[in-house]
Residue, then its C-alpha position, 0 to 999 in steps of 0.5 A: x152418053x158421053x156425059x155417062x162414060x164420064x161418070x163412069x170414068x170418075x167412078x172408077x178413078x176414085x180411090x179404092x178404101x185399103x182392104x186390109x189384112x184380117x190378120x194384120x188388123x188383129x194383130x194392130x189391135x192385140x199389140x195396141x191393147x196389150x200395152x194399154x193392159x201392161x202399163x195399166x198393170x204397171x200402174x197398179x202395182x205402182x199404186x200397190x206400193x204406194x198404198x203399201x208405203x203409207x200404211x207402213x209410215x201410218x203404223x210405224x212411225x209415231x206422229x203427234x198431231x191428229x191431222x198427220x194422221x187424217x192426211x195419210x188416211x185421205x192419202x190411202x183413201x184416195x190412192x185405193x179409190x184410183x187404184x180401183x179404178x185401174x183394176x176395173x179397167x184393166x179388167x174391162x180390157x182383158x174381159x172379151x177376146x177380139x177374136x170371139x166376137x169383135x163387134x162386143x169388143x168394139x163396143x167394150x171398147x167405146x164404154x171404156x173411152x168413154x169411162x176414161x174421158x170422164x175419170x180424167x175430165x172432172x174426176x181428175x180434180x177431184x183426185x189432185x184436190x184430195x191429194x193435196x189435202x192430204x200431202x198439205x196435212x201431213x206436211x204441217x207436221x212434218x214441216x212443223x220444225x222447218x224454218x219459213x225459207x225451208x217451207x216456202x220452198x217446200x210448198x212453192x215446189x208442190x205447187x209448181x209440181x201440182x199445176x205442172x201435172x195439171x195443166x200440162x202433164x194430164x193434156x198431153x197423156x189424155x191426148x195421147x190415150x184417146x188417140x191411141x184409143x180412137x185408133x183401135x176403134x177405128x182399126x176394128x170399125x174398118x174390119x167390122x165393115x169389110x165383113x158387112 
């Protein structure tokens, strides 16, 4: 008996699992998808102008070699393939309301983890590697009248720049943006088990 009464004094002094407040979870979760939403948007349109300001260079400056033009066009194309990405993920998140029915949007938002995990696993490399091929393009005639100290400098500085967002830049935004993820998910997986 007294081995029971132990039992049970160690089942009661475990620690209770924090009930949270149904309001105050929607809350967390709507604040927490509303930034995703306003910075997804905030890069759209940032993406918007970019795609906007190469048109512009293409149509109204004058370029003599072909491959300064092929360099824009990679540029265009593979800024407007990312910018189609955003848009479907802005409207990924915004689709579903939370409230209406929290289990599909818990499960929207585990596609979209896993969606983004692997734009920015292999897919991100594929997007540096064909910017580059395009900036590298338009410099050769951009650059064709620069000195060698002038266009080493140039390409030193890209290069620093490219590997700079490579390996350090996309770590710590990754992280940041699966933790934020990995955050709402958990808020919404405790308040789907609190109604079960």
């Amino acid at each position: 008996m007294k081995d029971f009464d132990q039992l049970i004094s160690l089942w009661q002094e475990q620690p209770k699992r924090d009930q949270l407040s149904v309001d105050e979870m929607l809350k967390q979760v709507k604040k927490g998808i509303s930034g995703m939403s306003t910075k997804l948007l905030y890069n759209i349109v940032s993406m918007s102008i970019a795609i906007s300001a190469l048109l512009a260079v293409m149509l109204f400056f004058v370029f003599r070699s072909w491959v300064t033009y092929a360099g824009i066009v990679i540029l265009i194309t593979t800024i407007l393939m990312y910018w189609m990405m955003m848009i479907r993920d802005y409207r990924l998140i915004n689709k579903r309301d939370v409230t209406i029915n929290p289990a599909d949007y818990l499960q929207g938002l585990k596609e979209y983890q896993k969606s983004r995990s692997k734009i920015y696993g292999w897919m991100y490399y594929a997007y540096v590697l064909l910017i580059s091929t395009g900036l590298l393009l338009y410099f050769y005639e951009v650059l064709q009248s620069a000195s060698a100290l002038f266009k080493a400098v140039v390409y030193s500085i890209y290069g620093v720049l490219v590997l700079f967002t490579t390996f350090f830049v996309r770590e710590r935004f990754v992280k940041n943006e699966q933790e934020r993820l990995s955050q709402l998910i958990e808020r919404l997986t405790r308040l789907q088990g609190q109604f079960d």
